[in-house]
N, C-alpha and C positions, 0 to 999 in steps of 0.2 A: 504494500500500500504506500501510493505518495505523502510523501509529509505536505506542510505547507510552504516548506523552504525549498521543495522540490526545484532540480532544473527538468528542461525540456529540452529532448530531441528531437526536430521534425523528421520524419523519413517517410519520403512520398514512392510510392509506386504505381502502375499506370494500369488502367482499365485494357481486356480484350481490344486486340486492334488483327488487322487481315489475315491469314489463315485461322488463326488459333481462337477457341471458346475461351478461353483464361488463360492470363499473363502471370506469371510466376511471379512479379516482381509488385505486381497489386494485390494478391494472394497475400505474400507474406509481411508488406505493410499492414495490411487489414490484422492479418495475426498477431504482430505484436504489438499492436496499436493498444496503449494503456498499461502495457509490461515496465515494472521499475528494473532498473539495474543498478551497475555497482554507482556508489556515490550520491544517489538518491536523483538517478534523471529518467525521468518517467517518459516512454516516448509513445509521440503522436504519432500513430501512422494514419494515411490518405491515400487515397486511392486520385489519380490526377486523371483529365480528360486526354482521349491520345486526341490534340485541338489544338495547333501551331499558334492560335489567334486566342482561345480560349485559356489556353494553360497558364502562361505567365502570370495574366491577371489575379489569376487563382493562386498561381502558388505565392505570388507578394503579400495579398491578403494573409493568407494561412502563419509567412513570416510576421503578418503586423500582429494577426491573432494570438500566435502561443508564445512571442518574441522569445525565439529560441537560442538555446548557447550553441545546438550545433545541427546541420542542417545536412542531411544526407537525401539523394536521389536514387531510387534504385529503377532499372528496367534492363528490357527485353533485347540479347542478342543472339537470335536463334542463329547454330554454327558456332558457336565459339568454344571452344577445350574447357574452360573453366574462367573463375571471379576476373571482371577485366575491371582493374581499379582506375578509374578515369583520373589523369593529371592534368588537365588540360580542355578549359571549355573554351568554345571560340564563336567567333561573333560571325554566325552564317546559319542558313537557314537554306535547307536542300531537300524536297518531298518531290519524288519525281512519282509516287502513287498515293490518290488521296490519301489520307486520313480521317479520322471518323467527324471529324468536321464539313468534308470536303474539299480537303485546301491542296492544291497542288503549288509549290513554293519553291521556286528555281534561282537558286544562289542570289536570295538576300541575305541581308544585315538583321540579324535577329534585333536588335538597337541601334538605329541611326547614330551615327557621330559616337559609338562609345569604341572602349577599346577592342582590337581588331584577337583579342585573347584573353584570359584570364586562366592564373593557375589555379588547382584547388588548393583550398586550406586546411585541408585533411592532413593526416601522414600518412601519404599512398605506400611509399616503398613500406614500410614498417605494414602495414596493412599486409602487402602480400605477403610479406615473411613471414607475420604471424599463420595468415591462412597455412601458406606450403609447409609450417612447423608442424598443421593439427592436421596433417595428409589432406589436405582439400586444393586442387588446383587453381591455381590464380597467377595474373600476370600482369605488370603496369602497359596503361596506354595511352598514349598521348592525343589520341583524337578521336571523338564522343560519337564521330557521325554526322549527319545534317540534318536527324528527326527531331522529336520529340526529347529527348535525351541528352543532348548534347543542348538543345533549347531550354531545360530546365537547369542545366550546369550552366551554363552561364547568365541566365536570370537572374539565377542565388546569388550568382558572383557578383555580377555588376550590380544589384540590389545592396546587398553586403558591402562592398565597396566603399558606402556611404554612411556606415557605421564606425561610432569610435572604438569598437573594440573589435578585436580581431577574431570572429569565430570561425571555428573549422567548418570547413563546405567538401562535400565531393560529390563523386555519385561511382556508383557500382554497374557494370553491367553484369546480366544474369546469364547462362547457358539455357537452351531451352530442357524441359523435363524429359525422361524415355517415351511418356506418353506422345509427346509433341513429335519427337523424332521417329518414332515410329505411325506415325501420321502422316506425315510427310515423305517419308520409305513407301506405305501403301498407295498414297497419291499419287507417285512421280515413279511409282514402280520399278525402283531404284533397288540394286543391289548392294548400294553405300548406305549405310544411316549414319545419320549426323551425329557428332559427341552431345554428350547430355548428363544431367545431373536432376539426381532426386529433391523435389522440390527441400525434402525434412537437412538435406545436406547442404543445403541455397540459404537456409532461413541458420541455421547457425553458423555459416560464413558469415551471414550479415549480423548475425549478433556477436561475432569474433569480433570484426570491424569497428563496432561501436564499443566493446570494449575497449578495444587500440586506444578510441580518438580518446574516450572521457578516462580511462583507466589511470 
């Protein structure tokens, strides 16, 4: 149970977007959403719209709402080996198939006139080290993408920016689940399936990780 001297983690993860019924990385926000950890930081999870236009708005809100000491992003990189701990959000904006908004968004400026990058404020390397210590695979990355995800890492950031205290920001990508990968195997009738991880092994990666930052 939170005290009242509680701090606050925000950790957003994102609603179902194009093939898949459920996104692991809204999943497991939802899960630990109101879980206390070490130190007394109770963390909020959210589930964020996959909405190029709609999202930001939302998630500044959300930072003005729980004004939080650390601010983590988690989603969806179906194909990936394992944890990609993002170093690095950058100021662009690339949806070359809608999203559930319907926004098709071909190399903008996720923020007019702001910086053309931002790094996180996490500690990424430490982050994977820890993951690769507790046998869970993980890897640093320097560039988020042009969805959703990389639009939420650098929102934080440039939002953050403008605060006098320096809180930790990142964001996570996820691998997709065996479910998903073998979904995707029967669709494309593929004799490769893609790497994947069980969501219950996703979701204490991501509670390693925020141990790292607050611990």
């Amino acid at each position: 149970m939170a005290s009242s001297s509680s701090k606050t983690i925000l950790l957003t993860g994102y609603e179902p977007w194009d093939d898949f019924e459920f996104n692991p990385s809204g999943k497991i926000a939802a899960a630990l959403n109101g879980k206390v950890i070490t130190n007394d930081y109770i963390i909020r999870g959210e589930v964020m719209p996959v909405d190029c236009r709609k999202m930001p708005g939302i998630l500044t809100g959300l930072i003005e709402k729980y004004q939080p000491q650390v601010v983590v992003g988690l989603g969806l990189a179906f194909g990936d080996s394992g944890m990609r701990v993002e170093r690095i959000g950058h100021n662009r904006i690339n949806i070359t198939k809608a999203d559930n908004g319907g926004n098709v968004v071909l190399d903008e400026p996720a923020v007019t006139s702001a910086n053309a990058a931002y790094f996180s404020t996490f500690p990424a390397n430490e982050i994977v080290t820890t993951l690769l210590r507790n046998g869970i695979p993980a890897y640093p990355s320097d560039h988020a993408g042009g969805h959703c995800c990389n639009l939420m890492l650098f929102t934080a950031l440039h939002y953050l920016s403008y605060s006098e205290s320096s809180i930790p920001c990142g964001f996570l990508h996820l691998p997709g689940t065996p479910q998903m990968a073998a979904q995707i195997a029967l669709r494309d009738k593929s004799p490769k399936v893609y790497p994947s991880m069980s969501l219950e092994l996703m979701q204490q990666a991501v509670e390693l990780s925020l141990l790292q930052i607050v611990g």
